[in-house]
C-alpha atoms as one frame of an Amber mdcrd trajectory, in Angstrom:
protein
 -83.242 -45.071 190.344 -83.353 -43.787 186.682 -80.847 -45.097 184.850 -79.740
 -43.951 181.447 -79.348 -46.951 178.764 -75.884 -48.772 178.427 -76.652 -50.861
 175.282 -78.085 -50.016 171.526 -81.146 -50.543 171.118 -82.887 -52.321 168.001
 -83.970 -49.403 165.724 -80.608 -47.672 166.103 -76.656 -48.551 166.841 -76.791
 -45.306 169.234 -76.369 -45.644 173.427 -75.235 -43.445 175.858 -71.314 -44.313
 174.962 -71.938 -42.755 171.602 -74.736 -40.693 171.373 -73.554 -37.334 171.224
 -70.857 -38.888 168.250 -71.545 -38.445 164.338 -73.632 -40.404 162.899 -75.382
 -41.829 165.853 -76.335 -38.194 167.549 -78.543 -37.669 163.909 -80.977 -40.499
 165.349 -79.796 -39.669 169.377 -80.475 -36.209 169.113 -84.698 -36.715 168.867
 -84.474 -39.856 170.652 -83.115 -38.666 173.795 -85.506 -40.521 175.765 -84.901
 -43.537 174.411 -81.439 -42.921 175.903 -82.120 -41.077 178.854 -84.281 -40.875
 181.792 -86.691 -37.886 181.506 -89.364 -35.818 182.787 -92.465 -34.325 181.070
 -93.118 -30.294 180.881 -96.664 -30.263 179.923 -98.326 -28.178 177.493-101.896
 -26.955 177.533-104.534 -28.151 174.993-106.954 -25.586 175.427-104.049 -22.920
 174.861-102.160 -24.417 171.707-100.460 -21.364 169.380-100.635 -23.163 165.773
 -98.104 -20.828 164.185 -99.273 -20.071 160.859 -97.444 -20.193 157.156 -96.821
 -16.729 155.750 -98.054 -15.578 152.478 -94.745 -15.468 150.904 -91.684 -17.703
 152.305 -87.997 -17.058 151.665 -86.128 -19.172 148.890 -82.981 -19.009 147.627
 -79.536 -22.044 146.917 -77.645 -19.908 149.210 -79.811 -20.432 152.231 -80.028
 -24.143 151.555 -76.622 -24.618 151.255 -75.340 -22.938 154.704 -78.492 -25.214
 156.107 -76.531 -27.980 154.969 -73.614 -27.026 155.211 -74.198 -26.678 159.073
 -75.549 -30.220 159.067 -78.960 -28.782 159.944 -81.851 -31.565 161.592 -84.227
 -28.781 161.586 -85.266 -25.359 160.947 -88.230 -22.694 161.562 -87.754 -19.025
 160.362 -90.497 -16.519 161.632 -91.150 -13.584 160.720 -93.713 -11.448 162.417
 -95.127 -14.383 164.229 -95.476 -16.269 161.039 -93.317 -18.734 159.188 -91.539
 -18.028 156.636 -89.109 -20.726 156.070 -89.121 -24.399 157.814 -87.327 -27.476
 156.731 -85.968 -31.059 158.433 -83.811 -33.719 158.077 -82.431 -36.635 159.146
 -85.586 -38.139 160.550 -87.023 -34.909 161.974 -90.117 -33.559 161.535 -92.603
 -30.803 163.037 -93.226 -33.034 166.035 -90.205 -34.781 166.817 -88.435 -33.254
 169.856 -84.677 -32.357 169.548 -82.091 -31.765 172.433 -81.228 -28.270 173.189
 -77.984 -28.754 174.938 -76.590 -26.041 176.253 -79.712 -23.488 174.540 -81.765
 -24.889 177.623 -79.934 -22.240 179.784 -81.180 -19.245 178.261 -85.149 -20.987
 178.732 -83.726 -21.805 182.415 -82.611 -17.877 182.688 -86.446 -16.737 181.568
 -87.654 -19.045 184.252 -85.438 -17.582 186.829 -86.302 -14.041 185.694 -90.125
 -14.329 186.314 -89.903 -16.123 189.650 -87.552 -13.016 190.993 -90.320 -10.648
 188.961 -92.656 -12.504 191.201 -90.874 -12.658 194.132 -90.720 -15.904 195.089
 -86.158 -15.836 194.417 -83.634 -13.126 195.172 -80.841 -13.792 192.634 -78.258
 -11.311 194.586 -77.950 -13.832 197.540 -76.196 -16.821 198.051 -76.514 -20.410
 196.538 -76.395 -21.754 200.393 -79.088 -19.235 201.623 -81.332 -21.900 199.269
 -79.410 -24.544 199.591 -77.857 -25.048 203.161 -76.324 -28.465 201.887 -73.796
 -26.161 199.907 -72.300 -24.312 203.130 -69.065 -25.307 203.382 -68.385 -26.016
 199.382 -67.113 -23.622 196.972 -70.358 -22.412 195.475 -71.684 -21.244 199.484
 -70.998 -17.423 198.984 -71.759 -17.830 195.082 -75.097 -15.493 194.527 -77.688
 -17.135 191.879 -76.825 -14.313 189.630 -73.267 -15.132 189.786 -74.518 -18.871
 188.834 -76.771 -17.395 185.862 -74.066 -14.677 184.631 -71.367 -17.645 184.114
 -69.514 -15.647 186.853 -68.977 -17.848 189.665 -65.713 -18.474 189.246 -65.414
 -22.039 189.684 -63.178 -24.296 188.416 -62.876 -28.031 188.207 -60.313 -30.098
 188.682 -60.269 -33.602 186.358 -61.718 -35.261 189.099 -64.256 -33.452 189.698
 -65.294 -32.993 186.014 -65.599 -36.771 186.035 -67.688 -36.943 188.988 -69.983
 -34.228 187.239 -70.106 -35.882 184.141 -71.161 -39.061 185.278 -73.687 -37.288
 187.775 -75.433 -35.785 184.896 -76.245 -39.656 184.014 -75.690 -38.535 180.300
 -71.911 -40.707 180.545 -71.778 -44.546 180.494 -70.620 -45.592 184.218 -67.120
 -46.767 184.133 -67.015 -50.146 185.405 -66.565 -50.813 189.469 -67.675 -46.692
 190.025 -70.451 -46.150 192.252 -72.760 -43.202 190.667 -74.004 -40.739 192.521
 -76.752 -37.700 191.994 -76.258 -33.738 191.249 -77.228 -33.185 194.360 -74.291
 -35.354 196.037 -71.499 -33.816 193.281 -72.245 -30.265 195.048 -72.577 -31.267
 198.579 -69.028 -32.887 198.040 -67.114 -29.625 196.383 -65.426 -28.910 199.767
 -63.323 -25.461 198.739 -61.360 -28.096 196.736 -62.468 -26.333 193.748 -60.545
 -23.221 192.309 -62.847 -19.923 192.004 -61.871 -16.698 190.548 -65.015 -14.188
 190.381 -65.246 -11.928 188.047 -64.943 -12.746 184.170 -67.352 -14.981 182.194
 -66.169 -18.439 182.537 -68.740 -21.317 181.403 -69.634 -23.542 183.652 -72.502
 -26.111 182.847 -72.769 -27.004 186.633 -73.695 -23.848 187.598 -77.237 -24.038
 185.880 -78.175 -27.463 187.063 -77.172 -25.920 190.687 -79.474 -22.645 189.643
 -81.970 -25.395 189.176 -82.220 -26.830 192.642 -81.986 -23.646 194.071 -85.381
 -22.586 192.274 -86.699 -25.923 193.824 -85.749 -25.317 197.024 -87.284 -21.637
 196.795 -90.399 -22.754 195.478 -90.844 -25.747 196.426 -91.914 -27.201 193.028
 -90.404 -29.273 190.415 -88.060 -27.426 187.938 -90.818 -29.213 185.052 -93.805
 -28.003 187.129 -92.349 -24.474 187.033 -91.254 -24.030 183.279 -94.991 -25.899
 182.350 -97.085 -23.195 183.912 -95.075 -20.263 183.754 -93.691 -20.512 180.189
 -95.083 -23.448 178.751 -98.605 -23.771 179.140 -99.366 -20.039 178.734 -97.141
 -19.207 175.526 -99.367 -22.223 173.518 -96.325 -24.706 173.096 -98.118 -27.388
 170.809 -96.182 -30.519 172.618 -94.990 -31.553 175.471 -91.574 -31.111 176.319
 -89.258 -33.309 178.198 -85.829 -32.589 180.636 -83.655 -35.381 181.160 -82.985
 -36.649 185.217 -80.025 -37.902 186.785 -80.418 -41.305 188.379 -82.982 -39.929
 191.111 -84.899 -37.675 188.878 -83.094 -34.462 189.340 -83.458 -32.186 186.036
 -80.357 -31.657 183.877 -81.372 -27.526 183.464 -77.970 -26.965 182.287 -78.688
 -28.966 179.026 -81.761 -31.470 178.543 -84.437 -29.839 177.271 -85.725 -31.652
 174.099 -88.528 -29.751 172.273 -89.986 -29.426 168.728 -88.254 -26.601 166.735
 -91.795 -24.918 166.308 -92.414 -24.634 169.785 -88.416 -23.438 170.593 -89.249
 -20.736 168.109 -92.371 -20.053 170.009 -90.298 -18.823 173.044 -88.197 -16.274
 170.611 -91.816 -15.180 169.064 -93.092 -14.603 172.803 -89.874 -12.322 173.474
 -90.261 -10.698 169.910 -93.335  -9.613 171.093 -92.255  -8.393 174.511 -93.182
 -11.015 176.378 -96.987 -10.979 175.511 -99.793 -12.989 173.790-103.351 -12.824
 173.776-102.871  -9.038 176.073-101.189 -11.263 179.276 -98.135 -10.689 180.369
 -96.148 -14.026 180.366 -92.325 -13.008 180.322 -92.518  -9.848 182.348 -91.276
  -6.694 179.931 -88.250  -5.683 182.430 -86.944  -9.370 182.680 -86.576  -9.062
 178.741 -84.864  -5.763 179.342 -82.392  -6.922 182.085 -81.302  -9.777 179.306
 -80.665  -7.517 176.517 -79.733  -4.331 178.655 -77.747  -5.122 181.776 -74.827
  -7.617 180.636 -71.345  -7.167 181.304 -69.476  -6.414 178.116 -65.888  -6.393
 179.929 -66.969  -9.548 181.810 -67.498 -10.831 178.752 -64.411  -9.201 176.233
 -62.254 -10.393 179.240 -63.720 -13.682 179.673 -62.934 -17.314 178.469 -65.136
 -16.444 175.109 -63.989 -13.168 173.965 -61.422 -13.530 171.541 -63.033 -16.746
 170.125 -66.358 -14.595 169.060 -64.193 -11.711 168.361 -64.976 -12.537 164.535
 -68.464 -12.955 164.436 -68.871  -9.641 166.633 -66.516  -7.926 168.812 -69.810
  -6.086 170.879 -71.307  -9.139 172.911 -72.013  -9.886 176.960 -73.769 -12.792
 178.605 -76.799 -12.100 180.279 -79.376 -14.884 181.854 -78.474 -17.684 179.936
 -78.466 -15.808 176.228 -75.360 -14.386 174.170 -76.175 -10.654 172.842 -74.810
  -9.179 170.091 -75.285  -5.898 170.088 -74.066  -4.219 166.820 -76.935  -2.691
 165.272 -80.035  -4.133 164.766 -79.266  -6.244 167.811 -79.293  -9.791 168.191
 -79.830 -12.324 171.557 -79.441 -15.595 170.965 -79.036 -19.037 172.447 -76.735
 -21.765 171.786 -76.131 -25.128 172.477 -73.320 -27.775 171.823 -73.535 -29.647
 168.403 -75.293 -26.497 166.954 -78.427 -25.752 168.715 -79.547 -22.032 168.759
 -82.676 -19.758 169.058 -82.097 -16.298 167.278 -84.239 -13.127 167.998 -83.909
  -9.942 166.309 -87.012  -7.675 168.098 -86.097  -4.961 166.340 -87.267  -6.571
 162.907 -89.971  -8.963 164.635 -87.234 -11.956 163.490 -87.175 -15.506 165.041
 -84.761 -18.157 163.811 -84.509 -21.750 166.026 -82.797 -24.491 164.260 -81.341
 -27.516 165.404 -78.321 -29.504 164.033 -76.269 -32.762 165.043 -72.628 -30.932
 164.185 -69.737 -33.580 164.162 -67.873 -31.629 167.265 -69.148 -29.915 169.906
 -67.915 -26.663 168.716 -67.204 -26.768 164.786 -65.381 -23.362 164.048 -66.278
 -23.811 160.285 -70.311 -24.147 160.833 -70.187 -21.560 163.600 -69.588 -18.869
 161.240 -71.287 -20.340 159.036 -74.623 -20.365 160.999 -74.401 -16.516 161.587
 -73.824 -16.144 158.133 -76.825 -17.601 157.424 -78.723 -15.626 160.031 -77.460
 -12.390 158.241 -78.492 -13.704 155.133 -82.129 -14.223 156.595 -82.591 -11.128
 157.760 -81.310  -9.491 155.121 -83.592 -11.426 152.514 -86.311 -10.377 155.422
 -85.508  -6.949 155.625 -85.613  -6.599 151.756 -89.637  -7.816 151.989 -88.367
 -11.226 150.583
């Protein structure tokens, strides 16, 4: 059984009570492991892409100020493959691996998108035509796109929350409660959940779900999958890790911890259409179906819609990534505590950065971040 740690440790005051809580989530946030139970995704040696420094990099008090402003831990601009701005803090550094929270969903939805490409998945059927534990619950008719979109429906009740929460193992275990694994929190949703199809609706359940259903499909690990189809091939430089409940089943919905180098790798690899070195890696039509086939009423309807309505009133949800798509357009991914991945293709931009945000959701460094992302490209598209 893989349980997560209930007491600090010596080098830090942070455990899994307060890890995700200012100041301790600066040191939690690249320590994960020390906190949580986790799995490798394995890079490739032989196929390491050492980004490179461009000739000229962008500079300016402005930029550095939103960066700290948004309490950013770490930073890598690229522009045409190539960086052109990179900075960390507090404690980071080029090889220290960062949670992605919630940004893991849109590396979950590539993942997804090449094994349907490859036909080993049908996302238009049913969670229980994978998963025959789920007949009977209220995900059974739920299709994987459904699960993907953020359109299942599905609603928990406090209960249920709980249960999930604790299942994830990322919660301290409240005392006399017997824990149990993802897989038992789904079997046990028997219609006693509230679903309403339709409208975007997040749901961080309904990616860890998505990945046992590409287990079950496959029959591989959700770490053996993302390794060799994304990993290995696109040149990561590290290792990655996923954190596990308490028997080793992958949190997909949120525990990916990777350097910011190799996060902006994965924007670089769709920048460039999904190719490097002339192979196909992320299939050209999965990238399309992201940025093309979203459901803008879904999404103006949805739980989100007024709340972006500020930073851009033209968005959907596709596959795990938010697209904005006032002109030049803009996908992006985004995680809790300020975690994103930014790619404009049209201008060959790539912006990951990581942060440890004081709230989940801070509606003053939300803005703020997109500000900042305007002001890179703009300093970009001027030619620096």
């Amino acid at each position: 059984m893989s349980k997560n740690f209930q007491t600090a440790n010596d080098e830090n005051l942070a455990n899994i009570a307060n890890w995700k809580i200012s100041p301790f989530s600066r040191w939690a946030f690249h320590h994960v492991h020390q906190l949580i139970p986790t799995i490798a995704i394995e890079n490739d040696i032989h196929q390491i892409n050492f980004l490179k420094k461009a000739s000229k990099s962008i500079k300016g008090i402005i930029l550095k100020l939103l960066l700290k402003a948004t309490a950013t831990d770490a930073i890598v601009i690229l522009h045409e493959g190539k960086i052109v701005y990179e900075s960390y803090k507090n404690g980071n550094n080029e090889h220290t691996r960062h949670i992605l929270m919630s940004a893991t969903k849109a590396v979950v939805g590539l993942i997804a998108g090449i094994l349907e490409y490859q036909g080993d998945i049908d996302l238009s059927i049913s969670v229980s035509s994978y998963i025959p534990q789920t007949s009977g619950t209220v995900y059974q008719d739920i299709t994987l796109r459904q699960l993907l979109d953020m359109q299942s429906g599905v609603e928990f009740d406090e209960d249920q929350q709980k249960h999930y929460d604790i299942s994830t193992n990322w919660e301290p275990v409240p005392e006399g409660y017997k824990p149990g694994n993802l897989h038992e929190f789904y079997t046990s949703l028997k219609h006693s959940g509230k679903s309403n199809h339709g409208y975007f609706s997040y749901v961080s359940a309904n990616t860890d779900l998505l990945g046992w259903a590409m287990e079950s499909a496959t029959g591989k690990t959700f770490n053996s999958l993302l390794s060799d189809l994304l990993w290995k091939p696109m040149g990561a430089e590290k290792d990655a890790c996923l954190t596990v409940d308490i028997d080793g089943f992958p949190r997909c919905t949120g525990g990916l911890c990777t350097t910011a180098r190799d996060f902006a790798l994965i924007g670089q690899l769709i920048a460039d259409g999904g190719v490097r070195h002339s192979k196909q890696i992320i299939p050209l039509s999965v990238i399309e179906d992201i940025t093309n086939n979203g459901d803008s009423n879904a999404w103006e309807k949805g739980q989100w819609g007024k709340a972006f309505a500020p930073i851009s009133k033209n968005m959907n949800y596709r596959s795990g990534w938010y697209l904005m798509n006032d002109k030049p357009r803009l996908m992006f991914a985004m995680g809790i505590y300020g975690q994103n991945l930014f790619v404009d293709r049209t201008n060959n931009i790539v912006i990951a950065k990581f942060s440890s945000w004081k709230k989940p959701t801070d509606y003053i460094a939300l803005p703020l971040t997109h500000l900042m992302v305007k002001r890179v490209r703009k300093l970009l598209n001027k030619g620096l």
